[in-house]
C-alpha positions as CSV (number, residue, x, y, z in Angstrom):
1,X,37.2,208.6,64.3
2,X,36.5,205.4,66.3
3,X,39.5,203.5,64.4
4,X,42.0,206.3,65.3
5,X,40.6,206.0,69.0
6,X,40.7,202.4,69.4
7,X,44.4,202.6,68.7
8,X,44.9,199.6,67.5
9,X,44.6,200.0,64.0
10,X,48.1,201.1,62.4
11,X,48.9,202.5,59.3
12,X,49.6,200.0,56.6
13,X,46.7,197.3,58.2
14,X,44.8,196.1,55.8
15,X,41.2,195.6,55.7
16,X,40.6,192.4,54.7
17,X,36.4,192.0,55.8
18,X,34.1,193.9,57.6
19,X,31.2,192.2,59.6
20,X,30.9,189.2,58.2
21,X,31.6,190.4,54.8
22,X,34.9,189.6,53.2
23,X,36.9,191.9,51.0
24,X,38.6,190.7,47.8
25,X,40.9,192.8,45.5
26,X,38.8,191.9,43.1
27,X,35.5,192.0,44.4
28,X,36.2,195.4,46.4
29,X,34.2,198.1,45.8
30,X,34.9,201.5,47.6
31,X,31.3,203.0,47.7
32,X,30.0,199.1,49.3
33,X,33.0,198.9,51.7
34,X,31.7,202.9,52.6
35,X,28.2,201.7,53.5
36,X,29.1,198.8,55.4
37,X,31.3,200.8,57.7
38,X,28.6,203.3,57.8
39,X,25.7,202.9,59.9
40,X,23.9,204.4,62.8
41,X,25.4,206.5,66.1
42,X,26.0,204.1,68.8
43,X,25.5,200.8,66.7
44,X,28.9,198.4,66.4
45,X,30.7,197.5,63.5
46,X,33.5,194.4,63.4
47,X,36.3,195.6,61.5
48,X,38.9,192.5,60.2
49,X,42.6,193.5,59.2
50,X,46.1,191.6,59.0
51,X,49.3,193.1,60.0
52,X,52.3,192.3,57.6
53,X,55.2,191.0,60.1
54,X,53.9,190.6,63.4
55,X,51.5,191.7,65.9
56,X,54.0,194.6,66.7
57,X,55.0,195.1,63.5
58,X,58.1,195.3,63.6
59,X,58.8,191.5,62.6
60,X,61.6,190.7,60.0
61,X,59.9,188.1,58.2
62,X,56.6,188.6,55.8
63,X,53.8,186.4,58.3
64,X,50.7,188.4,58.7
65,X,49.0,188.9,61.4
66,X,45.3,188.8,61.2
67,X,43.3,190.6,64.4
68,X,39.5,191.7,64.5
69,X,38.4,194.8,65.9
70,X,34.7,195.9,66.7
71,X,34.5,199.7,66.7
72,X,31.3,201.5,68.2
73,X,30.1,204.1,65.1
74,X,29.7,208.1,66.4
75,X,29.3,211.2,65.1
76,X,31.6,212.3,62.8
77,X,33.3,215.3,64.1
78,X,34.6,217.8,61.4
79,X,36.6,220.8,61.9
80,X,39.9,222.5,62.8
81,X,39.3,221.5,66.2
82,X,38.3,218.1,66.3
83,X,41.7,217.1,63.8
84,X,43.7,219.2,66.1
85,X,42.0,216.8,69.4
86,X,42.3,213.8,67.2
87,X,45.8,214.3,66.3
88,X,46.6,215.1,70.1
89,X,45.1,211.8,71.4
90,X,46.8,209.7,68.2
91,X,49.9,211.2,69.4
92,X,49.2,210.5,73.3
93,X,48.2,206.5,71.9
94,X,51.3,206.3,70.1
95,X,53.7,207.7,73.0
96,X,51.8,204.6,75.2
97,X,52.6,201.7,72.3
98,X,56.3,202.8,72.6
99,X,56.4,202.8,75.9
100,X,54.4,199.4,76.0
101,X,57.2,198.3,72.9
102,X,60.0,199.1,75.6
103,X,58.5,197.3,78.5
104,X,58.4,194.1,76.6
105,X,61.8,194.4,74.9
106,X,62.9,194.2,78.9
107,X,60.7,191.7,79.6
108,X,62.2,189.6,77.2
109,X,66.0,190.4,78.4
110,X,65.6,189.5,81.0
């Protein structure tokens, strides 16, 4: 998916708006939030989500961390295959945000 590929959406964000649309527990409907994020091949979509403890998120204290993210929609890919590529590149992303989490722990030491 275009989220998993941007890789800079983490599990536990929270979507809190998409476009200019903003998302309320209590206004939150799961078939509307489906059509917004829907949409044509090739045509953009600005997803907004906070981050509990820190950009890295890793923080100690509660602070969110509120980012935007525009994702460009494509074809949904089903299949064995395209999970198995999917889960290869997530794995590749996350192998480069700990090795990016290292160089700035040294950074900071020093």
């Amino acid at each position: 998916s275009p989220a998993a590929l941007c890789a800079q959406i983490l599990i536990g964000d929270e979507l809190i708006g998409i476009d200019q649309i903003l998302i309320t527990d209590t206004s939150c409907i799961l078939e509307d939030i489906r059509k917004n994020i829907a949409g044509p091949n090739g045509s953009s979509t600005c997803l907004h989500l906070q981050r509990r403890g820190g950009e890295m998120g890793t923080g100690a204290h509660s602070a969110f961390f509120r980012y935007s993210v525009t994702l460009q929609r494509s074809v949904l890919k089903l299949g064995l295959d395209a999970g198995k590529r999917e889960t290869e590149k997530e794995n590749e992303q996350e192998r480069e945000r700990e090795q990016n989490r290292e160089r700035v722990a040294i950074l900071k030491s020093q």
